[in-house]
C-alpha positions in Angstrom: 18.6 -76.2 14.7 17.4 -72.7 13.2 19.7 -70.0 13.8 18.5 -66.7 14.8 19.6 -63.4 13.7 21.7 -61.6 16.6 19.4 -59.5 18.7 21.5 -55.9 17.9 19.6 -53.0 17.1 19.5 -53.1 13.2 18.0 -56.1 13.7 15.3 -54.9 16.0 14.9 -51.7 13.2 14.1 -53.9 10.4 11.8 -56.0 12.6 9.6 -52.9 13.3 9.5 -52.4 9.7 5.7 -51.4 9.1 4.1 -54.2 7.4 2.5 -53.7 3.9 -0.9 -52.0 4.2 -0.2 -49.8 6.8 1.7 -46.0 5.6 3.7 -43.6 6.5 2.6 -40.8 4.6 -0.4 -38.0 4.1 -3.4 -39.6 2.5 -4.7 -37.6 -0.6 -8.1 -36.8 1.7 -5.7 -35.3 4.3 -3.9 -33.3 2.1 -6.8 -32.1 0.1 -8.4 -30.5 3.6 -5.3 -29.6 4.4 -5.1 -27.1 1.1 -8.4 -26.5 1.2 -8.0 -25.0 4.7 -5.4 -22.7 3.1 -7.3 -21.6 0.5 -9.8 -20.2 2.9 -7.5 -17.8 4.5 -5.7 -17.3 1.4 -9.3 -15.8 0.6 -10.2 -14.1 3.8 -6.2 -12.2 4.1 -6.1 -11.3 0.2 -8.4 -9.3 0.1 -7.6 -8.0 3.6 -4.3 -7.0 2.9 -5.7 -5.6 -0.1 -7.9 -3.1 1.7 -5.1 -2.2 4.2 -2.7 -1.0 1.1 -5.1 1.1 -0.1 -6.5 2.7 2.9 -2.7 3.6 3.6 -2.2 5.4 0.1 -5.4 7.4 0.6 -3.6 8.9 4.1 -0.2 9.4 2.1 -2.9 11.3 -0.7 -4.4 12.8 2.7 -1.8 14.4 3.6 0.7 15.5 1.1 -2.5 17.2 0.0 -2.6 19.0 3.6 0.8 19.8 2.7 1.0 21.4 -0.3 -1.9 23.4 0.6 0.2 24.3 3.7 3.0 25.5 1.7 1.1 27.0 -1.2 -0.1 29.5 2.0 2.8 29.5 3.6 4.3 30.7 -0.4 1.8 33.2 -1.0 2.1 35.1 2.3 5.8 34.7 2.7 6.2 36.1 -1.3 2.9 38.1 -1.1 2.3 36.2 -4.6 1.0 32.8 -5.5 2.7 30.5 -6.8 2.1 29.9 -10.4 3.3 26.1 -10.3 4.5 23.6 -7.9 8.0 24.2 -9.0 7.6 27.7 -7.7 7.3 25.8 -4.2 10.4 23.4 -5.1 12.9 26.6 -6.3 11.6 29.0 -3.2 12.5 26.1 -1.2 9.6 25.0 0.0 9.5 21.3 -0.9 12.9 19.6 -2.2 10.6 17.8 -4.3 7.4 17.9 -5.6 5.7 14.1 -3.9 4.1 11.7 -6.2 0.7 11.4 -6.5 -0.4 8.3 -4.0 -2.8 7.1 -6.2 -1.3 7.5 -9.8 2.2 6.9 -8.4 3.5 10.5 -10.1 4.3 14.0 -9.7 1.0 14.7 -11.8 -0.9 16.9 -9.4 -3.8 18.7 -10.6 -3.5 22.5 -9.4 -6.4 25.1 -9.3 -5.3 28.8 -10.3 -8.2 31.3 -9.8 -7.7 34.8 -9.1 -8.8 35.4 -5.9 -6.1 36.6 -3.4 -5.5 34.6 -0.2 -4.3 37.3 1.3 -4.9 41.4 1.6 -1.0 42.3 1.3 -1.0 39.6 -2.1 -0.2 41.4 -5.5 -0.7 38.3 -7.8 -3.0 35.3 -7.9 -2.1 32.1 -9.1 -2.2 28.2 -7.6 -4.5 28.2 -4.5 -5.1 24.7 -4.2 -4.0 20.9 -5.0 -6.0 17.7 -5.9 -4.7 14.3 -7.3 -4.6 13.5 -10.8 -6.7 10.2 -10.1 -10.1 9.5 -11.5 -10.7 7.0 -9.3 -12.8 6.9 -6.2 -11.8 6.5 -2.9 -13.2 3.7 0.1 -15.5 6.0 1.0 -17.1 6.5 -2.4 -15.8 10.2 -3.1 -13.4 10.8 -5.8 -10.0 11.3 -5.0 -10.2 14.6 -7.4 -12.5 16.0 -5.1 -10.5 15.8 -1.7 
């Protein structure tokens, strides 16, 4: 007489035990679509996100340049002088500090003195506008020196 094993449920577990041949796991055809897949919207979102960075520094340049030009007017007719550097702005009280440049990441503005008068009550001339320090262009193909 052949003796069976008990019919418990370890039993049954090893019994459904996938024979050899069949797996269990990815194949390598699977996996390779499967990265391949990824690497596709790796290459659509880099580039993407990319974009989206950049167009958000040039409205940060956008306006801190709008307002430094604000309080360089704001400067000149409250003081009836322009001022002669943006530190004038920062110890008038003006700015608590001059902002970094968006696209060079420092306080490096470039500042245009000329000697006409913004004003008719003005006495002196000195910084009437602001442009970033960057030689670089922007998305839409103008420098950013030029804004």
């Amino acid at each position: 007489m052949v003796s069976r094993p008990p019919h418990n449920s370890i039993s049954r577990g090893l019994a459904r035990r996938p024979r050899f041949g069949t797996s269990r796991g990815f194949t390598l055809l699977e996996l390779v679509i499967v990265i391949s897949v990824i690497m596709i919207f790796m290459a659509i979102a880099i580039p993407a996100y990319s974009r989206s960075i950049l167009a958000a520094r040039e409205r940060a340049l956008r306006s801190d340049l709008n307002l430094l030009r604000q309080d360089i007017w704001r400067y000149t007719l409250d003081k009836q002088k322009a001022p002669q550097s943006l530190d004038d702005l920062r110890g008038a009280g003006y700015i608590t500090r001059i902002p970094d440049d968006p696209m060079t990441r420092e306080p490096n503005w470039e500042v245009v003195q000329d000697e006409v008068l913004l004003s008719p009550d003005q006495q002196d001339s000195g910084v009437i506008d602001v442009h970033s320090a960057s030689n670089a262009t922007a998305i839409d193909g103008t420098a950013y020196s030029s804004w």
